[in-house]
C-alpha positions in Angstrom: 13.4 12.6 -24.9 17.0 11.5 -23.9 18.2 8.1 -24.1 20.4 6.5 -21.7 24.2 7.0 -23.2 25.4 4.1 -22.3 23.2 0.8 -21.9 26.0 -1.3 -20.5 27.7 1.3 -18.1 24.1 1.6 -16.5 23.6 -2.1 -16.1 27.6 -2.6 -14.7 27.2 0.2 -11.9 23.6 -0.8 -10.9 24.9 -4.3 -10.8 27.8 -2.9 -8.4 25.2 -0.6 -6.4 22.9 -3.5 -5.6 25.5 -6.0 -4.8 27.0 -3.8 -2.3 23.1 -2.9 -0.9 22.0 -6.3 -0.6 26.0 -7.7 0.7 25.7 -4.9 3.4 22.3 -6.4 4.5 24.2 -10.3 4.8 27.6 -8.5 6.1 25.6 -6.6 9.4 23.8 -9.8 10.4 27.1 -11.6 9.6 29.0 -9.4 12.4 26.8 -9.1 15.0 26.4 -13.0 15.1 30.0 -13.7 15.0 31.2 -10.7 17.7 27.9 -11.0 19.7 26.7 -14.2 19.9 23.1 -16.1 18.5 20.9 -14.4 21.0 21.8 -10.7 20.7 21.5 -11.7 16.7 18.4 -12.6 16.9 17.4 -9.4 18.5 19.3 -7.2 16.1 17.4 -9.3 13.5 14.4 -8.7 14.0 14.7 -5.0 14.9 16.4 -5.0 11.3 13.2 -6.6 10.0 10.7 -4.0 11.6 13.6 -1.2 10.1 12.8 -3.0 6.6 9.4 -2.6 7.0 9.5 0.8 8.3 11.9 1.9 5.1 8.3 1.5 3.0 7.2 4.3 5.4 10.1 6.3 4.4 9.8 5.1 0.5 6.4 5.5 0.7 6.2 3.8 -2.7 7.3 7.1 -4.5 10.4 5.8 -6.1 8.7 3.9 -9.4 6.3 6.7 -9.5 9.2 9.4 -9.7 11.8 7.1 -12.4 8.6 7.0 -14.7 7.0 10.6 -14.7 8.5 11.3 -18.0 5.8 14.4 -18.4 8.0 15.7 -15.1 4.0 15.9 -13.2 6.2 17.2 -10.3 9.2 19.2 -9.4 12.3 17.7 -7.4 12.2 20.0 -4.9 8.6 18.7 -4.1 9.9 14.9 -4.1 12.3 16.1 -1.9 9.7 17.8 0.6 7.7 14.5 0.1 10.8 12.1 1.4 11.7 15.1 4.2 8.0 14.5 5.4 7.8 10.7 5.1 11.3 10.3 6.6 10.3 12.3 9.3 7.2 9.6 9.9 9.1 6.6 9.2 11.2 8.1 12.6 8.4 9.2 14.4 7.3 5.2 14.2 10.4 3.5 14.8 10.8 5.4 18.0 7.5 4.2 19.2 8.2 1.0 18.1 11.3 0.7 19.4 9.9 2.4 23.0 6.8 0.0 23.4 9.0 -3.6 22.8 12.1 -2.8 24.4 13.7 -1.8 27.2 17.4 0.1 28.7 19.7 0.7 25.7 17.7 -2.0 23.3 15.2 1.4 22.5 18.5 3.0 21.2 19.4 0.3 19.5 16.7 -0.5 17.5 15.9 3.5 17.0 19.6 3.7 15.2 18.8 0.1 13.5 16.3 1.8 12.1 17.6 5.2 11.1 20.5 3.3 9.3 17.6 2.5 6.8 15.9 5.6 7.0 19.2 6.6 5.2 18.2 4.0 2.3 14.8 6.3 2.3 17.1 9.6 1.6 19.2 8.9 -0.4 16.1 7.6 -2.8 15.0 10.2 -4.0 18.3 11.8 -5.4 18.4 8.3 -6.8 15.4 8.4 -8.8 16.0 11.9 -10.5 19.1 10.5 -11.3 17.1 7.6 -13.1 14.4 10.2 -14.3 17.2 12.2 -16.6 18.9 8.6 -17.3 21.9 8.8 -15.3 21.5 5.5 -14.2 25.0 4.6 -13.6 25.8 7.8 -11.7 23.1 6.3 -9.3 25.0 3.3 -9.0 28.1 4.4 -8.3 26.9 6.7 -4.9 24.8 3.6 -3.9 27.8 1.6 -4.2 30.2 4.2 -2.1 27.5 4.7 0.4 27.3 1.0 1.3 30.6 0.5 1.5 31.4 2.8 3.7 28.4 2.1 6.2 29.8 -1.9 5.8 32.8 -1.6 6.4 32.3 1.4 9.6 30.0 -0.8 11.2 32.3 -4.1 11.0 35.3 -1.8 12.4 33.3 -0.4 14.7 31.6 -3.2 16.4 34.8 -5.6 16.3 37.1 -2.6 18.0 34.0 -1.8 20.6 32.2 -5.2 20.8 29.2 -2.6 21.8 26.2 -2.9 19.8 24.8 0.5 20.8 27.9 2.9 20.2 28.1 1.3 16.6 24.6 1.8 15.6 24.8 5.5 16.8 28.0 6.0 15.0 27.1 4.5 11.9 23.7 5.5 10.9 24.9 9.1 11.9 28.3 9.5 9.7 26.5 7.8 6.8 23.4 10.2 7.1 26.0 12.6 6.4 27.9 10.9 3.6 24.5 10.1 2.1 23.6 13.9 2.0 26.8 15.4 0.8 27.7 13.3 -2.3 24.1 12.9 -3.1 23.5 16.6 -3.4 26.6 16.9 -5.0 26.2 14.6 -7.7 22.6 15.7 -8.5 23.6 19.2 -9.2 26.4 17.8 -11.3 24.5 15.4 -13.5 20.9 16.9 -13.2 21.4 20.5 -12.3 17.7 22.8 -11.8 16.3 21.6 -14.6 12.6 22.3 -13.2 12.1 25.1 -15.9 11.1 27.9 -13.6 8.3 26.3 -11.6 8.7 26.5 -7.8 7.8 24.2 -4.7 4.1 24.3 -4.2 2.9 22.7 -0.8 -0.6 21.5 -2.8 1.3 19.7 -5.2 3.4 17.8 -2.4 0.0 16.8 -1.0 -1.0 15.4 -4.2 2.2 13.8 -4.8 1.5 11.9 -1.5 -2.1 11.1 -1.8 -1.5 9.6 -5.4 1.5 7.3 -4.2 -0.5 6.0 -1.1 -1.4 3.3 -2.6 2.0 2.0 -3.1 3.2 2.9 -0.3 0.0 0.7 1.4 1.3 -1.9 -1.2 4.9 -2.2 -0.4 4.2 -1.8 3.1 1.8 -4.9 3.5 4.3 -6.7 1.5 7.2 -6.3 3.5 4.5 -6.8 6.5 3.5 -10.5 4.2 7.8 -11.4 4.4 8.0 -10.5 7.9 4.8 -12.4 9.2 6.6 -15.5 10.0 9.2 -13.7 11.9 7.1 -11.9 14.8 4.7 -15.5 14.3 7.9 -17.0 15.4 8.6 -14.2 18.0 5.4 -15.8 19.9 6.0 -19.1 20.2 10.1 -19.2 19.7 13.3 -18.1 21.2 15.7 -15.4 20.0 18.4 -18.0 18.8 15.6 -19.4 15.9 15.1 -15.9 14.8 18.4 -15.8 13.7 18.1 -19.6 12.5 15.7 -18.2 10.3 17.0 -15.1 8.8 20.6 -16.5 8.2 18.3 -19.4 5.8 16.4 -16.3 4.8 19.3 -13.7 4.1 19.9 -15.6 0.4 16.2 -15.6 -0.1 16.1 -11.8 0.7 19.2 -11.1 -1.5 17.7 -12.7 -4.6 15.0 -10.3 -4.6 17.8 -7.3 -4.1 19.4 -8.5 -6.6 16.9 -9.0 -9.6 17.1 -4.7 -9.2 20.6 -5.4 -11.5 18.0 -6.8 -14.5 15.2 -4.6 -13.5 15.9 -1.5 -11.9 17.9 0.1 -15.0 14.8 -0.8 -17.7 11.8 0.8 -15.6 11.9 4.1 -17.6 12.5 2.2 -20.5 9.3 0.3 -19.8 7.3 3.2 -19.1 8.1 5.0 -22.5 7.4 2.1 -24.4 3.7 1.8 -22.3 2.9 5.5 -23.1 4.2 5.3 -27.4 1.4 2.5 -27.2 4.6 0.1 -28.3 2.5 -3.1 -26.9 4.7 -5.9 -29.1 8.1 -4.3 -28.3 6.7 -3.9 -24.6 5.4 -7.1 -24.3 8.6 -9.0 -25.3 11.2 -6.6 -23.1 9.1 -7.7 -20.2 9.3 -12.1 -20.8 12.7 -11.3 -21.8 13.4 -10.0 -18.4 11.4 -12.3 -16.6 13.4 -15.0 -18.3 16.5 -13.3 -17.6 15.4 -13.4 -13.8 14.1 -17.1 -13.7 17.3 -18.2 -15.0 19.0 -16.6 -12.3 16.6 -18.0 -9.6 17.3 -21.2 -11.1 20.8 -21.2 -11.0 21.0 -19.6 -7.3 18.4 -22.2 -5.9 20.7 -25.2 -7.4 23.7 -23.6 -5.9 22.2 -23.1 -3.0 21.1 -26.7 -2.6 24.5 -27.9 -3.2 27.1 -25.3 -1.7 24.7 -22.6 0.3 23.9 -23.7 3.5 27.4 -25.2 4.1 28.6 -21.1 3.2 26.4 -20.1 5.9 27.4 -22.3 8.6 31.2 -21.6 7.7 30.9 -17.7 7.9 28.1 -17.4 10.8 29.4 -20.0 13.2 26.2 -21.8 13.3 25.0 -25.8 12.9 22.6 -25.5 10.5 22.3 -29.0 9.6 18.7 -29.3 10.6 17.6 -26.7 7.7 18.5 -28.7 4.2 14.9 -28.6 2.8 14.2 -25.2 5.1 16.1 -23.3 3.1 16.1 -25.2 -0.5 12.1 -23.8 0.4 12.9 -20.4 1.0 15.1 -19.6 -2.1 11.9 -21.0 -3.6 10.4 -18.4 -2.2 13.3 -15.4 -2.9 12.9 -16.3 -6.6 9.1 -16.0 -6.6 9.3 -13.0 -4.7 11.6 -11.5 -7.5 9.2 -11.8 -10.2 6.6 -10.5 -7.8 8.9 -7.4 -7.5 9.3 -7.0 -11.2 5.8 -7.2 -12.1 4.4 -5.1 -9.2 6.9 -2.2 -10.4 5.6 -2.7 -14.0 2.0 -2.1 -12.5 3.4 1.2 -11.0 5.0 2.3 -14.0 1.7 1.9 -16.2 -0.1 3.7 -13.6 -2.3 0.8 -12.6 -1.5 0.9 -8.7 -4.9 1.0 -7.9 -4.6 -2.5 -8.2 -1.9 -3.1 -5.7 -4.6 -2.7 -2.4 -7.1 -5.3 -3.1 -4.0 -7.8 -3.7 -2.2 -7.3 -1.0 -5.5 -7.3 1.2 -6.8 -10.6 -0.3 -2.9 -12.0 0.6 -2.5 -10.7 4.0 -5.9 -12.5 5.0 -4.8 -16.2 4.3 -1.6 -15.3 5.1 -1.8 -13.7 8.8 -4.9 -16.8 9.1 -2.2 -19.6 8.3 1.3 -18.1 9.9 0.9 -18.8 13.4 -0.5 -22.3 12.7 1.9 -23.2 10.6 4.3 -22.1 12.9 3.4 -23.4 15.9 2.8 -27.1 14.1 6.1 -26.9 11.6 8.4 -24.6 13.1 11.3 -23.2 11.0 9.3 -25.1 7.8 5.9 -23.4 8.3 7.6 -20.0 8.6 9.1 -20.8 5.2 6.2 -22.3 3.5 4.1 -19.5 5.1 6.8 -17.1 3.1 6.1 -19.2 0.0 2.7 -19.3 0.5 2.1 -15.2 0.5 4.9 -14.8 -2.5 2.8 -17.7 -4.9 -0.5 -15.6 -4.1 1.0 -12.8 -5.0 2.7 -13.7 -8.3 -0.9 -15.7 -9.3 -2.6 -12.3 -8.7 -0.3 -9.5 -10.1 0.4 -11.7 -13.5 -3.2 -12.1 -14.4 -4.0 -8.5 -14.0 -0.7 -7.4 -15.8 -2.1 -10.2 -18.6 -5.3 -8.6 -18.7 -3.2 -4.9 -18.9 -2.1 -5.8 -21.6 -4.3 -7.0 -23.7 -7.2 -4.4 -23.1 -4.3 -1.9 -24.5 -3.7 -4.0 -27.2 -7.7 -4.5 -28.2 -7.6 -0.5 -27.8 -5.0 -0.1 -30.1 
């Protein structure tokens, strides 16, 4: 079994590859408020959203599965058939979406919105063969590039046109491209055709697919948990507090991106420990990195109370005066949700998705049940105590089961 060759490099280009994923994310909504205006923001928002959602579509929870088969179950040409499939669904979707709540150009709009994250979906999988062979910072690195150039395209773009529709076109099609030229050309280099022989088999593609439903179910319905306050404010709320709301919620949504710089580089790691039966050594690399991540939470919240929300009214242009405790509550909320993230890819990793279902079933019930009341009775607040509400469930829930994981291996041992 190879070893990743250097720990640090790994953990220094993840770092950069996340950053410039999850800055993209705050840069997009950044420009379209500020060359735009509030209103067409809060459309573009929420069409993002639903294109966040849709990504687990596109994902289909295959990512964790594929970083962590170390007995290499499948072939890549088969996760690549998977994502071509899935990708192809995630569209299929979107353009329904997109047909059914819109109307004129907003259908293009939010269709492009939403293939500029299909492109996340794509470029995935090369990712996690990358992470598979421990290549790890050669991962990072076309993360990073990509990112950067959709960023800094779309910013041009829309500043030089001030026309939301010709830069969504542009962008998500000339990254699509990027995406698959130095992705391909990087996996050859680092990873070659190591599939010793064995060719694309439709059954085992199938299989592939069945077996990482119910992650894909998982990820989906939480995405669908983080977004529930959103389209509960859609009902009973104008555009300009949807984009109140995700401007206090972009941080909140940023901590959770960027807990992947702790996390993302040790899930292989992780997963050969689990299978040497190595429960001690296990057991302590996981509280270390859930230390490592609460410490971070800790610091970002504190920040955030004292500097954050007078960032975000410098750089968007907006009053948000109103919102001290709204969004003290929600990076609450985005540090929860990190540890939820952590533990939920641990579960994966182990094999022990089976889980993931009934959790996320048992959350979405009192979740949906409370949103729109909430909502309708606290405004801004109950969409953000309704987002803290669904992460606190969920991070009760997935640490008592990874508890009780771990010691039925350890009283089998």
């Amino acid at each position: 079994m190879n070893k990743e060759k250097n720990v640090k490099k790994a953990f220094l280009w993840n770092m950069i590859g996340s950053t410039c994923y999850s800055g993209s994310s705050f840069l997009y909504l950044l420009v379209v408020t500020r060359v735009c205006g509030a209103q067409l923001a809060g459309f573009y928002s929420l069409s993002y959203a639903t294109a966040q959602l849709l990504l687990q579509v596109g994902r289909y929870g295959v990512r964790t599965y594929q970083a962590t088969d170390l007995e290499h179950k499948y072939i890549f040409s088969e996760y690549k058939v998977s994502r071509i499939i899935t990708c192809a669904l995630m569209m299929l979707f979107g353009i329904i979406y997109s047909s059914f709540s819109f109307k004129g150009e907003y259908i293009i709009i939010s269709t492009f919105i939403i293939m500029m994250k299909m492109i996340d979906a794509v470029e995935d999988v090369f990712h996690g063969n990358l992470q598979q062979k421990y290549h790890v910072e050669q991962m990072g690195k076309m993360l990073a590039a990509r990112n950067l150039y959709s960023a800094v395209f779309f910013t041009a773009m829309l500043i030089i046109t001030k026309n939301l529709y010709c830069t969504c076109v542009a962008t998500s099609t000339t990254s699509l491209i990027l995406c698959l030229i130095i992705n391909s050309q990087m996996t050859r280099k680092y990873v070659g055709h190591e599939e010793d022989g064995r060719k694309l088999q439709m059954s085992h593609v199938w299989e592939l697919l069945r077996t990482c439903t119910p992650m894909f179910i998982g990820t989906f319905l939480s995405l669908l948990l983080y977004n529930i306050p959103k389209y509960a404010m859609a009902g009973v709320m104008t555009d300009e507090y949807q984009t109140y709301y995700s401007i206090l919620f972009m941080p909140s949504f940023v901590i959770s991106l960027m807990c992947e710089f702790v996390f993302k580089p040790t899930i292989t790691t992780i997963a050969e420990l689990w299978w040497e039966n190595n429960v001690k050594k296990f057991t302590l690399y996981i509280l270390r990195i859930i230390g490592i991540i609460l410490v971070c939470c800790v610091a970002v919240v504190a920040g955030g109370h004292l500097i954050g929300r007078t960032l975000l009214e410098i750089i968007y242009g907006v009053d948000l005066s109103p919102y001290k405790l709204h969004f003290v509550v929600l990076l609450i909320g985005g540090g929860i949700s990190a540890e939820v993230y952590m533990i939920y890819n641990i579960l994966i990793a182990i094999r022990w998705g089976k889980c993931l279902l009934p959790v996320y079933s048992i959350t979405a019930v009192i979740t949906i049940a409370a949103a729109r009341i909430l909502v309708q009775q606290l405004g801004i607040m109950g969409a953000a105590l309704n987002y803290v509400l669904s992460c606190s469930i969920l991070f009760v829930l997935f640490t008592l089961i990874l508890v009780y994981v771990i010691l039925r291996k350890k009283h089998q041992n």
